[in-house]
C-alpha positions in Angstrom: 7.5 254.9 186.4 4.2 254.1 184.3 4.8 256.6 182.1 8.8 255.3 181.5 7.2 251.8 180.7 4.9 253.1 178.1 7.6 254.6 176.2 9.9 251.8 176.2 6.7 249.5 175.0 6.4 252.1 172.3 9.8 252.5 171.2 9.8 248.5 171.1 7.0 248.9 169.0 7.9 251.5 166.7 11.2 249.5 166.3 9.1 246.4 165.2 7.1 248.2 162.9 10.1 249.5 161.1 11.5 245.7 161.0 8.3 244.4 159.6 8.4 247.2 157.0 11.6 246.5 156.0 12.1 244.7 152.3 12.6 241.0 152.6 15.6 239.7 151.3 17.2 236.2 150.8 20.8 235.1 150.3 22.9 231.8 150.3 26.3 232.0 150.8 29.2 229.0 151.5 31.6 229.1 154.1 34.1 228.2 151.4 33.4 227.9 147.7 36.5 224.5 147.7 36.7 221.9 150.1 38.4 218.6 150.5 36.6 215.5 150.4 36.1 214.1 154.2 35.9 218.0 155.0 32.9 220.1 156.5 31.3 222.6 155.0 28.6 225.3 155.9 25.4 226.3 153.1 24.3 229.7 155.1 20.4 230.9 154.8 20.2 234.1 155.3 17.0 236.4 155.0 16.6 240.3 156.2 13.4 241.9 157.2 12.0 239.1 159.4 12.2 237.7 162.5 11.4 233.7 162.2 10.3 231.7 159.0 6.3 230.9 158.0 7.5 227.6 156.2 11.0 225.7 157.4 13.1 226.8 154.2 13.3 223.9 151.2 17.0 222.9 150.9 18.0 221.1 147.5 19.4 218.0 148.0 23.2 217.9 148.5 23.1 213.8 148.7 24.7 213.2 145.5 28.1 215.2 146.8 27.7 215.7 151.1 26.2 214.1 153.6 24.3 216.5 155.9 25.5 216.8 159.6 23.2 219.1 161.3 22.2 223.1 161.6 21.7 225.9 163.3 19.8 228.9 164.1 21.3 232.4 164.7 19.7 236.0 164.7 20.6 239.6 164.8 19.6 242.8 164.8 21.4 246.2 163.8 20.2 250.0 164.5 21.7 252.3 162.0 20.4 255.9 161.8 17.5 255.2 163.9 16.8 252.6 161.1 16.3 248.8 162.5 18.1 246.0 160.2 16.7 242.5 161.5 18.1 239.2 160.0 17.7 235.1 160.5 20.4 232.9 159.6 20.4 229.2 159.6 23.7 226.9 158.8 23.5 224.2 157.1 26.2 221.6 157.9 27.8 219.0 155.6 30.8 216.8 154.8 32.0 216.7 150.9 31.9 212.9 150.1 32.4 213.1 146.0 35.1 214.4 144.3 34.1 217.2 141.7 32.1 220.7 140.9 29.0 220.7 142.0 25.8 222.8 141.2 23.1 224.0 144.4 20.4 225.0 143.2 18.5 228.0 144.8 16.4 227.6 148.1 13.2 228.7 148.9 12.5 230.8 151.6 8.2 231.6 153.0 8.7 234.7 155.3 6.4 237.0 156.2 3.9 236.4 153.6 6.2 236.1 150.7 8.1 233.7 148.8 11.9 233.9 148.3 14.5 232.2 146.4 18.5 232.4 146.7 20.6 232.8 144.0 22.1 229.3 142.7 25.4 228.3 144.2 28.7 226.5 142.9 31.4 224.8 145.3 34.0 222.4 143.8 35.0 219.3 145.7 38.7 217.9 145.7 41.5 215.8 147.1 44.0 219.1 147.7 43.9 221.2 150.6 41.5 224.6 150.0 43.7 227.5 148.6 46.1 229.2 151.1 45.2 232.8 153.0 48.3 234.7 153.6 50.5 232.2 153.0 49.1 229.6 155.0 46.1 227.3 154.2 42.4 227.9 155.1 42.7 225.1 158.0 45.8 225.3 159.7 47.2 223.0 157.5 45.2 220.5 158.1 45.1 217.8 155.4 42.7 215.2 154.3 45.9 213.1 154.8 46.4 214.6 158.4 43.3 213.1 159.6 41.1 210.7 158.4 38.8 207.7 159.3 38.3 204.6 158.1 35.8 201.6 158.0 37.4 198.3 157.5 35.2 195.4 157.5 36.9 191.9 158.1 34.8 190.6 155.0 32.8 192.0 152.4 30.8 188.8 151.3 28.9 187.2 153.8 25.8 185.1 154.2 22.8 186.0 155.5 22.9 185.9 159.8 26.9 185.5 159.1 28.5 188.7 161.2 30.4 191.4 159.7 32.9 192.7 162.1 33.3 196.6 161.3 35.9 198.1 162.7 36.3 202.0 162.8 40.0 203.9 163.4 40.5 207.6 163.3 44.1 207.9 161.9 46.4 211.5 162.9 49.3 213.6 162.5 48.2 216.5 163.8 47.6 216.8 167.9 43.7 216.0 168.4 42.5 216.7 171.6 39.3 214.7 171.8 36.4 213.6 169.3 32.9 213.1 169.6 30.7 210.9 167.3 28.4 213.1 165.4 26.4 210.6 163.6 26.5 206.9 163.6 25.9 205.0 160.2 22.2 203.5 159.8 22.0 199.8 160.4 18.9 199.0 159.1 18.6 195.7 157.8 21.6 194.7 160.2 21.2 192.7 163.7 23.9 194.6 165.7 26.3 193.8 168.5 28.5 195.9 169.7 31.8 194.5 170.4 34.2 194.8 173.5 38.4 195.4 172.7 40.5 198.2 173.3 38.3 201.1 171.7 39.8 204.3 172.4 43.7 204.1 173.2 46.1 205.2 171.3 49.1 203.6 169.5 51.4 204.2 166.2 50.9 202.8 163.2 52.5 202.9 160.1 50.0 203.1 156.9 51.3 203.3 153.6 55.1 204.2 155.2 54.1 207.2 157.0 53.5 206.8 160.9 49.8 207.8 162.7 48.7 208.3 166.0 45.7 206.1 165.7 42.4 204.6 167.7 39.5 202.4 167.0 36.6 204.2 168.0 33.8 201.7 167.4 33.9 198.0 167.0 30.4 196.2 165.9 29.4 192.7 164.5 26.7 193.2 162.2 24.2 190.3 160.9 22.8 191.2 157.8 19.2 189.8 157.8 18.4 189.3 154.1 20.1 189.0 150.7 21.3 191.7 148.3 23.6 194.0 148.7 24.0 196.4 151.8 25.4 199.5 152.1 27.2 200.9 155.2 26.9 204.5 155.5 29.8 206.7 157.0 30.1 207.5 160.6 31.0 210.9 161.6 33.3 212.2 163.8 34.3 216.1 165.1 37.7 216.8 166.5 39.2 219.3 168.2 42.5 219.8 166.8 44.6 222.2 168.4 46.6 224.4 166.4 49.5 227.8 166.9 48.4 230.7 165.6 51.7 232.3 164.4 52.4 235.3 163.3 51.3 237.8 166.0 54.3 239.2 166.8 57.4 239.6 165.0 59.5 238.2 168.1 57.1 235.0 168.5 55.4 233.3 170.9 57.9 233.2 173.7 56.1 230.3 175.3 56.1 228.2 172.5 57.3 224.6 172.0 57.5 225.2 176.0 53.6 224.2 176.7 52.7 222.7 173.3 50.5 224.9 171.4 52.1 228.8 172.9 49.8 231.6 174.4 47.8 231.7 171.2 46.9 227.9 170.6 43.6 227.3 169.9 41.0 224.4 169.4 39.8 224.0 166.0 36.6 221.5 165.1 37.4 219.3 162.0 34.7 216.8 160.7 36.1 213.4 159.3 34.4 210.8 157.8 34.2 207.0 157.0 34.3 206.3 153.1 30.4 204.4 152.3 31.4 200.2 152.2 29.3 198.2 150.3 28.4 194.2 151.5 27.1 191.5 149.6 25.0 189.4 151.3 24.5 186.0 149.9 20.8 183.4 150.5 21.8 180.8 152.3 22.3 177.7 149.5 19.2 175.6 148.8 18.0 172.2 150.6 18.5 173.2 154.3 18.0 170.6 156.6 14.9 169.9 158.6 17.0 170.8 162.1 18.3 173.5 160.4 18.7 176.6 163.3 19.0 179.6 161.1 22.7 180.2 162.4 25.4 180.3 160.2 29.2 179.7 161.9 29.8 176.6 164.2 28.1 174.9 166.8 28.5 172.7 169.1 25.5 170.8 171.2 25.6 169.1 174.9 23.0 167.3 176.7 23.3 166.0 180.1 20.8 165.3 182.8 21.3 165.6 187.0 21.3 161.7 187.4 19.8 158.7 185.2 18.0 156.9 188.0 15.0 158.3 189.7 11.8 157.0 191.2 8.2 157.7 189.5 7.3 161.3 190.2 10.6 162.4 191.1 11.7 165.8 189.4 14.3 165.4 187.0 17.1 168.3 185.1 17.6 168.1 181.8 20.2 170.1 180.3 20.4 171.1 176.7 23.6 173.5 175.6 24.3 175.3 172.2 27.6 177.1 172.2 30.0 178.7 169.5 29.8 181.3 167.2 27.2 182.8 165.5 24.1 185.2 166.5 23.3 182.8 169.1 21.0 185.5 170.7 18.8 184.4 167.6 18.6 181.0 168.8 14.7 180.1 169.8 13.5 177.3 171.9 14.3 174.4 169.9 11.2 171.4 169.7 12.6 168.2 171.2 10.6 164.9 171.1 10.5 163.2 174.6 9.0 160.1 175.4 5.4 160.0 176.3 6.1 158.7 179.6 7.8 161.6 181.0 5.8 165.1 181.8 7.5 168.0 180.6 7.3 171.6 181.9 8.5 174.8 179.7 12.2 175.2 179.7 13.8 178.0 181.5 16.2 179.5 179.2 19.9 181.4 180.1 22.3 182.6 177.5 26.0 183.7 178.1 27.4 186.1 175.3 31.1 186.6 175.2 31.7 189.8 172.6 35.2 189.7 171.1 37.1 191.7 168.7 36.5 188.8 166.4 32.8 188.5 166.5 30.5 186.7 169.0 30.9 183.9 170.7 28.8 182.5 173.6 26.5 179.4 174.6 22.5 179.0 174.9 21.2 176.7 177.8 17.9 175.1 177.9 16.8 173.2 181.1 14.0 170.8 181.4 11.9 169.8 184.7 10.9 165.9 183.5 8.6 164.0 185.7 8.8 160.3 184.7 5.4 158.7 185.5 5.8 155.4 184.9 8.6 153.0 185.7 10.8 151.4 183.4 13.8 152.2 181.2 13.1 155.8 179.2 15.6 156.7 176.9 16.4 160.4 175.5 16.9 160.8 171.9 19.8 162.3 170.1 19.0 166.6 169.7 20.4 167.5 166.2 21.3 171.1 165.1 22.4 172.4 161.6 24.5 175.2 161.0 25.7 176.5 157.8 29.7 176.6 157.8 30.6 179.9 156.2 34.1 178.8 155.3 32.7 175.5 153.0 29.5 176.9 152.2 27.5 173.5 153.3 25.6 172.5 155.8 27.0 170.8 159.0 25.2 169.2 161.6 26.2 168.8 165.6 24.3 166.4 167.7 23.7 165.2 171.8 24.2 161.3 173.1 21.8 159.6 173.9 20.7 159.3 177.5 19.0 156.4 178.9 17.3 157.0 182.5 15.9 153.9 184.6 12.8 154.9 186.4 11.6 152.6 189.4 8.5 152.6 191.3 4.5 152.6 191.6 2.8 155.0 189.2 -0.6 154.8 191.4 1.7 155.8 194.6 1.7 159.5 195.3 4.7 160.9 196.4 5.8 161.2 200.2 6.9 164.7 201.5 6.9 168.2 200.2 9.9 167.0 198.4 8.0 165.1 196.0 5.2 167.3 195.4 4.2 168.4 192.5 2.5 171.9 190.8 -0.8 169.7 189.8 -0.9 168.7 193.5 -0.3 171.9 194.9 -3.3 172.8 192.7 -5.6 170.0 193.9 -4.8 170.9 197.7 -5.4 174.2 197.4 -9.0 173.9 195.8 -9.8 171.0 198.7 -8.6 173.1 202.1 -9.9 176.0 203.4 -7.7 178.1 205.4 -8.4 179.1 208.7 -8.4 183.0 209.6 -5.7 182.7 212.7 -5.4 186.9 212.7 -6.6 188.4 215.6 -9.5 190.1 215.8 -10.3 194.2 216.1 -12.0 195.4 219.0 -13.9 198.8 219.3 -15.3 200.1 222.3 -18.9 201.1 223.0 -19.7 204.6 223.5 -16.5 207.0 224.9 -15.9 210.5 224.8 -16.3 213.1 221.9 -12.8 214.5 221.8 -11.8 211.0 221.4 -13.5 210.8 217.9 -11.8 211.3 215.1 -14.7 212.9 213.1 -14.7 215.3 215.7 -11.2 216.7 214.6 -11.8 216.3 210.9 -14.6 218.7 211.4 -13.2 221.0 214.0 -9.7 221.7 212.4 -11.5 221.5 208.6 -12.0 225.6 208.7 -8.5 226.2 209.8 -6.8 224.0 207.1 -9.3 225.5 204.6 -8.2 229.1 205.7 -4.4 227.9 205.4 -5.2 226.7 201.4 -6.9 229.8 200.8 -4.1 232.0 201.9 -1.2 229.9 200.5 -3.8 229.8 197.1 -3.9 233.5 197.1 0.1 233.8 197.9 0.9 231.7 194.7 -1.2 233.9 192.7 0.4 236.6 193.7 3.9 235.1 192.9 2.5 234.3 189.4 1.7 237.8 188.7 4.8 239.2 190.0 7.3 236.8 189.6 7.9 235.9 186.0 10.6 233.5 186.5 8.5 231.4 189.3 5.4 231.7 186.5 7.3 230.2 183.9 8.9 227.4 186.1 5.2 226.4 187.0 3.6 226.6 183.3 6.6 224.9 181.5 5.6 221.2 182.3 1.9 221.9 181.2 3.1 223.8 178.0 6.2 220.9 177.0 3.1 218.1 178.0 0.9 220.2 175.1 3.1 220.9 172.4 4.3 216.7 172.8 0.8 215.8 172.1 0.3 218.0 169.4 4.0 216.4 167.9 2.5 213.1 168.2 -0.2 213.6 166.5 2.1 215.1 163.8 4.2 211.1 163.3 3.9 210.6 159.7 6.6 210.8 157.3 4.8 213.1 155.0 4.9 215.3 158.2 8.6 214.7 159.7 9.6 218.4 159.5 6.3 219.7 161.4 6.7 216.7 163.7 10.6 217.4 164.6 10.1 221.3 164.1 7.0 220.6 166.9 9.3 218.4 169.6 12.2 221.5 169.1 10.0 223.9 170.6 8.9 222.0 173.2 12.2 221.2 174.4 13.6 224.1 174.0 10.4 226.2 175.6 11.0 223.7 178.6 14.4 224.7 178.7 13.4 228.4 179.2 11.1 228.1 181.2 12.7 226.1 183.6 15.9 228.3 183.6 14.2 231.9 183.0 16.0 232.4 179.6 14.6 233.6 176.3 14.1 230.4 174.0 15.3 232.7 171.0 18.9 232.8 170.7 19.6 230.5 173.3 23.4 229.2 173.1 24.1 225.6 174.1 27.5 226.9 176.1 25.2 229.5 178.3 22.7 226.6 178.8 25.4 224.2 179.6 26.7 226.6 182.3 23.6 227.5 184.1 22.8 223.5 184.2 26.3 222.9 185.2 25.5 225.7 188.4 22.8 223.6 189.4 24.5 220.8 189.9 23.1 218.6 187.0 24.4 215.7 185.7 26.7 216.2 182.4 25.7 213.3 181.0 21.6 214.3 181.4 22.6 217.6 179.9 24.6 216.4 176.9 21.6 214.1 176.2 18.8 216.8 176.3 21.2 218.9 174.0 21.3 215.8 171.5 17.6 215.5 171.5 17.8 219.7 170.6 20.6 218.7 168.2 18.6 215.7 166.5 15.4 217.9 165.8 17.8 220.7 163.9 19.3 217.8 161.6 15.9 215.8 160.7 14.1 219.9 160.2 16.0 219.8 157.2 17.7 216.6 156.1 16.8 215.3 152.8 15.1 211.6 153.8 12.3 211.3 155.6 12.2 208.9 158.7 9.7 206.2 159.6 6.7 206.1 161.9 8.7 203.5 164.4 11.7 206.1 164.4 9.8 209.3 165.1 7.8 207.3 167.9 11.4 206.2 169.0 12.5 210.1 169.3 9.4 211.0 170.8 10.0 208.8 174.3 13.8 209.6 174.0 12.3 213.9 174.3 9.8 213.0 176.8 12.2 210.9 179.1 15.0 213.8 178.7 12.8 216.4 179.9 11.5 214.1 182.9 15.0 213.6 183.6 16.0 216.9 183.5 13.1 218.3 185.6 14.0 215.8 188.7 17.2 217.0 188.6 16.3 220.5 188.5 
């Protein structure tokens, strides 16, 4: 048996040499050299000879033409004539967003030592359909005006804290079978809310006299929070469109038109995208007034108190309301001037936010305790609050009534009762008594038997328990060094905890690619280890089905396969990130694998 492992470890090793000694080469190659705009395409990597990459390769920038999506890892190895042929592939994902023909310039590749470079690449971007195979097109016939998605704002010229109300539709004529956002547009810049409505169902419309099976998918206010002009960036969405493969049989499909789609239906993905929409954001016009809130819509302001007469000392309610439309979340604490005479305590502060398909509407409430401490008549001034109407462009102003209260009573009397008490009071009383100890007491008796003492046992049973830890000590280190699957289990928290640190100290945009390259491994290593699988080449359908075995949430596994899925697209995407982004990811990782490892 000894001898059999030795020559498999040498044969491994003899086909590793061979690998290494192989020539390195590079190639780039495109899926398609035409595509649509709104339509995916894939820049493949490909170098022969090596098994992983000394640098992550350096992709040009395809901004100025497609918007990158994400990317992936494959590799393989061939044995021809005893001779081993070893190769590493990564796929490049993007969507054409710019009509025209379009240069890529080569990408460098650092593999084993050396330094590569692909040959330069052309791919022209249009409005047809890419060229027909055998008659039919490329994508099933799929057309840019098949499917699409758009971004329709309700305005495009907006003050600043004035919501813009996106609203995102996927439109179709072909039969889509279910979508999944891919990437949401950045919103930086933007306070967000997303907004309720009937997201998801479908319904026909008709759009430039043809009729569409069509769906918002996303509906969001957005407050832009400073002037200029703003840039939304598309949103990205992959379908699975299910298409009939004809042609198979010179009879047909017998079953088709009978269960939509025949024996040889298939699912196909196809990535759509929002067109980029541009916002101006206006300043808010000069001379705002001094009770000026920040908001810009309309308001409306309510003040009201729980009664108007009251002795000295009593607690009073004082209720200020702000409700329409606007960011009202936005709203602070508003300085109010109350009369000398009354003591005031720090407002407790509720807010009620109503999203609509329209924009926000909802109501801030600010409520007073007021302690009148002397008698007479107090009254409560008016509360002012400007707003800037958006549809006149000036400055409007809501205000309160005033309130008069009539306060009775001796100011030297102290209040009667725990009713009247009061916070200062409850101090005072506390500092003057002394509470009595009413517990009762512990007793221990006086002398009594040995086997009665609990030192006794500790030391009497201490050599057996010890024994017992030495033999289940000795047990799990035999396990480790038989059982590989039980050792990785038990190391992968340890080693996921180490290669996090070393990512975080890695959070620096001049070091994004380490730092994402650093948090992949970890959470794919994790992944291994935990499920006894090799960490290269694992597939996301073989991981999804051994989690799925186990019982595990889909929810928590679609999320740890997002943070896998995240780490591809910022390896290579052409911007870098900032530190409050990466630090962002970083907890998002960490509470994924947490999750995951309770539920395994």
């Amino acid at each position: 048996m000894r001898r059999m492992l030795n020559l498999i470890v040498w044969t491994l090793g003899l086909l590793t040499v061979a690998a290494a000694a192989e020539a390195q080469s590079v190639r780039a190659y495109l899926s398609q050299p035409q595509v649509a705009v709104g339509r995916q395409f894939v820049l493949n990597v490909e170098v022969t000879g090596v098994q992983q990459f000394d640098e992550d390769p350096v992709v040009p920038d395809l901004s100025t033409f497609a918007a990158f999506l994400g990317s992936g890892t494959s590799t393989s190895m061939q044995i021809t004539n005893g001779r081993t042929a070893m190769s590493l592939t990564i796929k490049y994902r993007y969507q054409a967003t710019t009509e025209g023909t379009f240069d890529i310039d080569p990408v460098e590749v650092q593999a084993a030592g050396q330094s590569l470079a692909t040959e330069p690449l052309s791919i022209a971007v249009s409005n047809a359909p890419p060229p027909s195979t055998n008659g039919r097109p490329a994508d099933e016939s799929i057309r840019p005006e098949d499917l699409f998605l758009t971004a329709t704002p309700n305005t495009t010229r907006v003050y600043v804290n004035q919501a813009v109300v996106v609203e995102y539709r996927i439109f179709t004529r072909v039969d889509v079978e279910g979508y999944d956002i891919t990437r949401q547009p950045s919103t930086r810049g933007f306070w967000v809310e997303e907004l309720g409505g009937s997201t998801g169902q479908a319904e026909q419309v008709v759009r430039d006299g043809v009729t569409y099976a069509s769906a918002v998918i996303r509906r969001v206010a957005l407050y832009p929070t400073g002037a200029g002009t703003r840039t939304l960036e598309p949103l990205t969405v992959e379908t699975q469109i299910r298409v009939q493969q004809r042609g198979r049989s010179v009879f047909g499909d017998p079953f088709d038109g009978v269960f939509g789609g025949g024996l040889f239906g298939r699912r196909v993905p196809v990535v759509v995208g929002s067109e980029p929409v541009e916002i101006e954001v206006l300043p808010l016009p000069q001379g705002p007034p001094s009770s000026f809130s920040g908001l810009v819509g309309a308001l409306d302001v309510s003040a009201s108190v729980d009664r108007t007469t009251a002795e000295v000392n009593d607690a009073l309610t004082y209720r200020l309301s702000v409700t329409g439309t606007g960011n009202i979340r936005t709203l602070p604490v508003l300085e109010l001037a109350f009369p000398s005479s009354l003591e005031v305590y720090p407002p407790e502060v509720t807010e009620q936010i109503d999203p609509t398909p329209d924009g926000i509407r909802g109501s801030k409430t600010f409520e007073y305790v007021l302690v009148p401490r002397s008698p007479g008549t107090v009254t409560l001034p008016q509360v002012e609050l400007s707003y800037l109407d958006p549809d006149t462009g000036q400055y409007a102003a809501a205000a309160t009534d005033v309130i008069t209260l009539s306060i009775a009573g001796d100011p030297t009397q102290a209040p009667a009762g725990p009713a009247g008490r009061l916070r200062t009071e409850i101090d005072l009383e506390r500092q003057d008594i002394r509470f009595i100890r009413i517990a009762s007491p512990t007793f221990h008796p006086v002398g009594g038997a040995l086997l009665g003492s609990t030192w006794f046992w500790v030391v009497a049973l201490f050599p057996l328990v010890a024994l017992g830890g030495a033999v289940a000590f000795r047990r799990h280190e035999d396990r480790l060094q038989g059982d590989v699957g039980y050792a990785r289990r038990r190391r992968a928290s340890r080693v996921a905890k180490q290669r996090l640190s070393h990512a975080e100290s890695l959070q620096s945009p001049e070091q994004h690619r380490e730092f994402y390259a650093e948090v992949g491994r970890a959470l794919q290593g994790f992944l291994g280890d935990k499920l006894n699988i090799a960490e290269a080449g694992m597939l996301r359908d073989e991981v999804r089905t051994r989690l799925d075995g186990r019982s595990v949430d889909p929810s928590l596994v679609e999320r740890y396969l997002g943070c896998l899925e995240d780490c591809d697209r910022q390896r290579f995407a052409p911007t870098s990130p900032d530190h409050a982004a990466m630090e962002e990811f970083l907890t998002r990782a960490g509470q994924a694998m947490i999750a995951l490892d309770e539920a395994l």
